[in-house]
C-alpha positions, 0 to 999 in steps of 0.5 A, a space after each residue: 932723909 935729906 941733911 938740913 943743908 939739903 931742907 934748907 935749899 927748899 922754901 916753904 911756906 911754914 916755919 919749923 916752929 910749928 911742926 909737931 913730931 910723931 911716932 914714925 911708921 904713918 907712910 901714908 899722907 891725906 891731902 884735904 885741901 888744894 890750896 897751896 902751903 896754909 899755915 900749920 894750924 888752920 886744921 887742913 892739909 895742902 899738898 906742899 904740907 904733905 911733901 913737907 912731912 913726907 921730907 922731914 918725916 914730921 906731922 904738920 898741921 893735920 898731915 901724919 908724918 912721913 916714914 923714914 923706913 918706907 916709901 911714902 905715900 901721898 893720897 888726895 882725897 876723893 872729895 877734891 875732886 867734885 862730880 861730874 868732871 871729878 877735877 881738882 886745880 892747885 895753883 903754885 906760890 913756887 916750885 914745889 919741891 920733892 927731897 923725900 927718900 921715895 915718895 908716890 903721890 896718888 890721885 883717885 883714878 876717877 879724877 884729874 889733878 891740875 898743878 898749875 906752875 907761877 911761870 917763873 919756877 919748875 912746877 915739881 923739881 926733884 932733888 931726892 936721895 941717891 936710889 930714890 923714887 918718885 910716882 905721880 899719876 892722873 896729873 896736869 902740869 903746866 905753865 912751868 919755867 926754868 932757865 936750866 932743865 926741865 920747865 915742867 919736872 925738874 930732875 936733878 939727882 939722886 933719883 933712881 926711878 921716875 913713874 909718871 902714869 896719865 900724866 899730861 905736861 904742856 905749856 911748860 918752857 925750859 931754857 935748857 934742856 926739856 920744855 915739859 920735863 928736864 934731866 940733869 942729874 948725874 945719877 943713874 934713872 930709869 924713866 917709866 912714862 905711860 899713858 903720858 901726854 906732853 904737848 906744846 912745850 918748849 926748850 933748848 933742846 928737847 921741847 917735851 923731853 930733854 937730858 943731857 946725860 952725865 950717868 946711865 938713863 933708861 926711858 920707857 915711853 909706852 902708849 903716849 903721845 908727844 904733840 906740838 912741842 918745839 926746840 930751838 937747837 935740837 930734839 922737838 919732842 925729844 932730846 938726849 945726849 952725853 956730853 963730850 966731857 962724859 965717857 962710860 955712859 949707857 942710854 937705853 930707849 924703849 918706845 912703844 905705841 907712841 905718837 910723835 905729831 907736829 913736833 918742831 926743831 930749829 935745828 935737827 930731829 923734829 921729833 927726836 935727837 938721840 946722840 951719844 956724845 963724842 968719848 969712848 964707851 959710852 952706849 946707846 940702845 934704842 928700841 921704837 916699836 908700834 909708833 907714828 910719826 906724823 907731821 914732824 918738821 926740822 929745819 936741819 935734817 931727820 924731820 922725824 928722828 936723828 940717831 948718831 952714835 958712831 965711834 969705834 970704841 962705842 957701842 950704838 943701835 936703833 931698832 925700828 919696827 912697825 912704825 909708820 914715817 907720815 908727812 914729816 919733812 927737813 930742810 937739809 937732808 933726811 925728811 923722814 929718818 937720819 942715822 947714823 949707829 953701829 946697827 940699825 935695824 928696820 923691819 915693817 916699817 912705813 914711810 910715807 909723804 916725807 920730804 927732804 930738802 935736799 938728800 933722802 925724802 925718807 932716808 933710813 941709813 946715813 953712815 960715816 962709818 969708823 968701824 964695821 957697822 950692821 944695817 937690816 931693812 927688812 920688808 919697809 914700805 917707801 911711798 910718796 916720798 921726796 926729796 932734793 926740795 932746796 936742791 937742783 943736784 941730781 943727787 937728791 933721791 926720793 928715797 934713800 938707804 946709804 951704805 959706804 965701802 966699810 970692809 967687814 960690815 953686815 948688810 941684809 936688804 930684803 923685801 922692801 918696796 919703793 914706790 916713787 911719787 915724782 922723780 926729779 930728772 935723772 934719779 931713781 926713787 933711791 940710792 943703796 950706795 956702795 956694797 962693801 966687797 968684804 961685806 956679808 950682804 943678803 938682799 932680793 925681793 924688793 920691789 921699785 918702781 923706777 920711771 927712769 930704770 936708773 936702777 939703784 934699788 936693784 941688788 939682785 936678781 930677785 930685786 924688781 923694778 914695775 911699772 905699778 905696785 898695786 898700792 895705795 896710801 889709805 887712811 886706817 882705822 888704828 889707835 896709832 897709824 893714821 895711813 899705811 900703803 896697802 896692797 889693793 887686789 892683783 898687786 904684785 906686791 902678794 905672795 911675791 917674797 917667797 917663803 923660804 926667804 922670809 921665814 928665813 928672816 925670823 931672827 928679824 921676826 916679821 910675825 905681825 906686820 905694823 897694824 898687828 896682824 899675823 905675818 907668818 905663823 909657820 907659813 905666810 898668810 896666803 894673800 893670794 890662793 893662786 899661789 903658794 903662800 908666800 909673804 908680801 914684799 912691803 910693810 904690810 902683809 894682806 889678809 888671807 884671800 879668797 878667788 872671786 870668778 866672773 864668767 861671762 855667757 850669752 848670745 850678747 855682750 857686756 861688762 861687770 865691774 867691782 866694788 871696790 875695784 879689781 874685777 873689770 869683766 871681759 878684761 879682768 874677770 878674776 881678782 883676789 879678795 880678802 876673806 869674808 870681803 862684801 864685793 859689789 858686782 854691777 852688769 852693764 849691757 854693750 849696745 844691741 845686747 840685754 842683760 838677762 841675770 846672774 847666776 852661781 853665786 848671784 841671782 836676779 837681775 840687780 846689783 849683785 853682792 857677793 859675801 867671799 867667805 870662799 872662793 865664788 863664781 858669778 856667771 852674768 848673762 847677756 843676750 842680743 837685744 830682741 827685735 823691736 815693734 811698735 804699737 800704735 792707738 788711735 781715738 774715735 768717737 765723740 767721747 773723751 778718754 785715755 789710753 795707757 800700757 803696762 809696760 809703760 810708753 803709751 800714754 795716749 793722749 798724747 803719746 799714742 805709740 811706743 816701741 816693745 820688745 818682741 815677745 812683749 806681752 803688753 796690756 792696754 787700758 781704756 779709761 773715759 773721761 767724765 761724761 764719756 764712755 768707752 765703747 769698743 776697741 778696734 783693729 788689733 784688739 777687736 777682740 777685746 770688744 767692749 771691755 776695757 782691757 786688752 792685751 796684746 803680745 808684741 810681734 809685729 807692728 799692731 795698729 789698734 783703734 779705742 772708741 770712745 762715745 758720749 755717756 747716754 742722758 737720762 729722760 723722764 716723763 710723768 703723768 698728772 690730771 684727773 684723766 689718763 693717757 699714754 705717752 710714746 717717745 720716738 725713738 723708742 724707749 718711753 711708753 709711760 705709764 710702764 717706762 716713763 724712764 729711759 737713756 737717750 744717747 747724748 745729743 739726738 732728739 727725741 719727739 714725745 708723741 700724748 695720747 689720751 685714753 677713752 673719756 679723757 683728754 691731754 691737756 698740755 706738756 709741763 716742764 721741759 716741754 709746753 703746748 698740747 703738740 708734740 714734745 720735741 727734745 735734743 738730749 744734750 742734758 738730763 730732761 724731764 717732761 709733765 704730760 697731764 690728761 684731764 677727764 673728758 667734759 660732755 659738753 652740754 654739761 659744760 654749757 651748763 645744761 642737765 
């Protein structure tokens, strides 16, 4: 329990008056509201009531008294925090202040608390006993300010652990050290952040995280995310340093699956400033695995990270692995890293479009040695890097690794990959510096790609400068790399570091390369089945691979192209692909020549996919183009129609030739026009007579006639009067009554001749005919025609006579 001085530095909303005293024991503690304080009788229990009877150990109003011989415990209730979005907002009169021995204050894990600071005060500070902890989980804290550490988290002594879980710290400002969350205890911590968001806070030095260091600090930041914090000196997401008053002191730094984004130094260290101070025996250890860095930008120099610890009686290292340097920049010198310790160590790291202002576009090693150091840059993928940006000096590399003359030191330099964006005149993508000749120097299989063969890259004879890597810099699917430099089918990067000399690394484990897939298990993954499995020089090892084969065959010729690219056939007819790949293959003819269809592992005469679960081969056949004939209609007769081939290319009319292939079979097809009838084919399909379709098979040149005539109209007759009679048509075709119907072809004319029978007599044409003549007609429509015959009268009779 803190003394009363210590209580009384707090201020609370209560007066000691009304505190009530219970039996000690209850570490547990229920918040019932989110207002801030209350008074100590209105029947609930605010969150600053609860850290009060945790402190004091008291119950006050309906918080149950903390314990004095365990850890307490802080629960808010589930009913703050209301479905659906399950948060609940506390805002702060002032700072709110934690002196307990150890306390956990705990929200549901469903739900999300806000601590909303005044903007004049930190919103937590921690003041604890000397081995205290602290635990805060699912929390929000913002809008804090300080003008010494910590503008969020204020830590000012005695705590020996910090625990923050899904904790969020943004808008939060410090005019000293640590915008989100300040250390300015002089008591040995160890901070546990995971799942931890800081994000656009401010300071000093260190925007997010901040300490000046007077006693040993652990941090482990696991699976979070500093984003968009800035410092006006130094450290934009993070900071920590010893003073130089301080000796005797032990940082420890351990970071893991970690995203570093947009943060902004003034000074060096956009993302981070690890510095060790100026006296003797103090150490520093810092381990950063699985992280990004991306977006990074400090106007000194390391726009991703500065580490400098370097005295002969101290004790300093960086570890890197697996860490991918994206598009951060500097203004004076390393864009992307700035180091200066003991030992450093990078393997599997990869560094990408960073840009220095004027030494290192991704500098890894900047040493001004006063003792024998150790440097490991083991299988790194430099790309796109530049540097010398606010420089003309020839000095100014695109990518840099500097070692001086320090007799005694260790240098292992192997299986890196240097691929250069732009040159600027007279440099090489990177500069090694001097190798120390009483150095123990391991080095080869490097690969650069060097425009000016200035050479620096080079160690040994196994170190080589190509014209082209094979790599491309491609976004990738990972909760934390947003790009890599992959190798791409046929690079030379595969298989090129053999396996003796990477297994040879394992003390420098390459197991898993920076997306966590296996590296090495006993042998390398074998990229490429040509060879003998062997690591890929780089950052990244490709997949296992399997051997796509094109064969071409023919009379003809022709190319096949891949999707995604790597087989352009009959120049690459083979590349290596990774297993269980989906290949498209596409057969373009060359002129003269047809594509006739795929085999093996293809078939048909489409686009061919080719699932590589192993090694496959296609064979595409082209043969010579086959000779071309036409085949030309024409249209006779007074009717109308149309004439059509399949396969398409005749449409007649108007389009009444086309040319076939030989050995074509190709089909013709007569269709009239209303009031027309086909009538016959001629020439080439005479054959074919009357039927309407015809089928020819194209070997020469075939001329084909299509007659079409006029569709026959009808012509009717009918007999009427008492008498009879016969009625003939010429031509022939009625002789009614029997046929008194029939079909005359359109446009002839047709006579009706009436004849009446024994006793009767015609008596005219009705309808389309009159008079008591002949019935003459021209068929250009349907006609009819009425022929009455009346019974003969005796013409005495008629006169009236008996």
């Amino acid at each position: 329990m803190k003394t009363l001085n210590a209580m009384a530095r707090q201020i609370w909303p209560v007066a000691l008056a009304g505190l009530i005293s219970l039996p000690v024991g209850a570490a547990t503690i229920n918040v019932n509201s989110l207002l801030d304080g209350g008074s100590t009788s209105d029947g609930l229990c605010t969150l600053r009531e609860a850290v009060l009877a945790a402190d004091l150990n008291l119950a006050i109003d309906t918080c149950a008294a903390g314990s004095n011989t365990a850890a307490d415990v802080i629960v808010l209730s589930p009913s703050l925090f209301p479905p659906p979005l399950q948060l609940g907002v506390i805002s702060l009169t002032d700072s709110l202040n934690i002196i307990d021995t150890s306390l956990t204050i705990q929200v549901p894990a469903s739900a999300s608390l806000s601590l909303i600071g005044n903007g004049t005060d930190p919103v937590l500070t921690l003041d604890q006993d000397l081995g205290a902890s602290f635990s805060l989980n699912n929390t929000l804290i913002r809008d804090g300010f300080n003008s010494g550490d910590g503008g969020g988290i204020a830590i000012l002594g005695g705590t020996r652990t910090v625990n923050l879980t899904r904790v969020t710290l943004t808008n939060n400002q410090s005019d000293g050290h640590g915008g989100g969350l300040g250390i300015s205890s002089s008591d040995r911590l160890t901070l546990n952040l995971d799942q931890v968001t800081i994000s656009s806070n401010d300071a000093d030095e260190g925007g997010g995280i901040g300490a000046l260091l007077g006693e040993d600090l652990t941090v482990n930041l696991i699976d979070s995310t500093l984003s968009s914090n800035t410092s006006s000196t130094n450290g934009g997401g993070l900071f920590l340093s010893t003073p130089v008053t301080v000796s005797n002191v032990q940082a420890v730094v351990n970071i893991e699956r970690t995203r570093f984004i947009d943060n902004m130094s003034a000074g060096n260290g956009g993302a981070l400033m690890l510095v060790r101070g100026n006296q003797g025996s103090n150490r520093s250890t810092t381990v950063i695995v699985d992280s990004s860095f991306v977006g990074n930008q400090a106007l000194g120099t390391g726009g991703a990270l500065v580490a400098f610890g370097l005295r002969s009686d101290s004790v300093s290292s960086i570890e890197l692995r697996r860490n991918s340097f994206v598009e951060n920049s500097s203004g004076t010198g390393a864009g992307a890293v700035s180091v200066s310790v003991l030992r450093t160590t990078a393997i599997n790291n990869t560094v990408i479009g960073n840009i220095g202002g004027s030494t290192g576009g991704a500098g890894f090693s900047f040493l001004n040695a006063e003792t024998p150091y150790e440097v490991s840059l083991i299988g790194n993928s430099f790309s796109n890097n530049i540097g010398g940006t606010n420089t003309a000096s020839s000095a100014a590399w695109d990518m840099s690794v500097i070692w001086p003359g320090l007799s005694g030191s260790t240098i292992r330099y192997v299986g890196n990959v240097f691929n250069s964006a732009v040159d600027n005149p007279g440099d090489s993508p990177c500069r090694l510096g001097t190798v120390p000749t009483a150095a123990a120097f391991l080095g080869g299989h490097n690969r650069v790609v060097d425009t000016n063969l200035a050479g620096n890259c080079v160690a040994v004879a196994s170190d080589l400068i190509l014209p082209d890597l094979g790599l491309a810099v491609l976004p990738v699917s990972d909760p934390i790399h947003t790009q890599a430099a992959l190798p791409q089918p046929g690079s030379p990067l595969i298989d090129s570091w053999p396996n003796v000399a990477c297994n040879a690394e394992t003390a420098l484990p390459l197991e898993v390369h920076m997306l966590g897939q296996r590296r090495i298990a006993g042998t390398p993954i074998n990229g490429d089945p040509r060879t003998a499995p062997a690591c890929d020089a780089g950052a990244i090892e490709a997949p296992a691979g399997a051997l796509l084969s094109v064969l071409l065959a023919g009379s003809g010729s022709g190319t096949v192209i891949s999707d995604p690219a790597g087989i352009d056939c009959g120049v690459v007819c083979e590349a290596v692909y990774p297993v269980d790949s989906l290949i498209s293959l596409s057969a373009g003819s060359a002129p003269g020549s047809v594509f006739s269809g795929w085999s093996g592992a293809c078939s048909g005469t489409g686009p061919c996919t080719v699932t590589l679960d192993q090694a496959r081969t296609v064979t595409a056949q082209f043969d010579l183009m086959p000779e071309s004939f036409t085949v030309a209609v024409s249209l006779t007769g007074a009717g109308g129609g149309q004439v059509s081939s399949m396969p398409g290319g005749i449409l007649c009319q108007p389009s009444c030739s086309a040319d076939f292939l030989e050995g074509t079979v190709v089909t013709l097809q007569a269709n009239p026009t209303a009031g027309s009838q086909f009538n016959i084919w001629g020439g080439d399909c005479a054959a074919a007579g009357s039927n309407p379709s015809c089928q020819v098979t194209v070997n020469s040149d075939l001329s084909i006639s299509a007659d079409f005539g006029l569709s026959p109209l009808a012509l009717g007759v009918a007999i009427t009067g008492s008498g009879s009679g016969q009625v003939l048509s010429d031509p022939a075709g009625i002789d009614c009554p029997g046929d008194c119907d029939h079909d005359f072809a359109a446009g002839i004319e047709v006579t009706l001749t009436a004849t009446a029978a024994p006793g009767s007599v015609f008596s005219g044409w009705n309808a389309d005919c009159s008079g008591t003549g002949t019935c003459v007609l021209t068929m250009d429509q349907m006609h009819s025609v009425g022929a009455a015959f009346d019974v003969a009268v005796d013409p005495l009779f008629a006169n009236g006579f008996e």
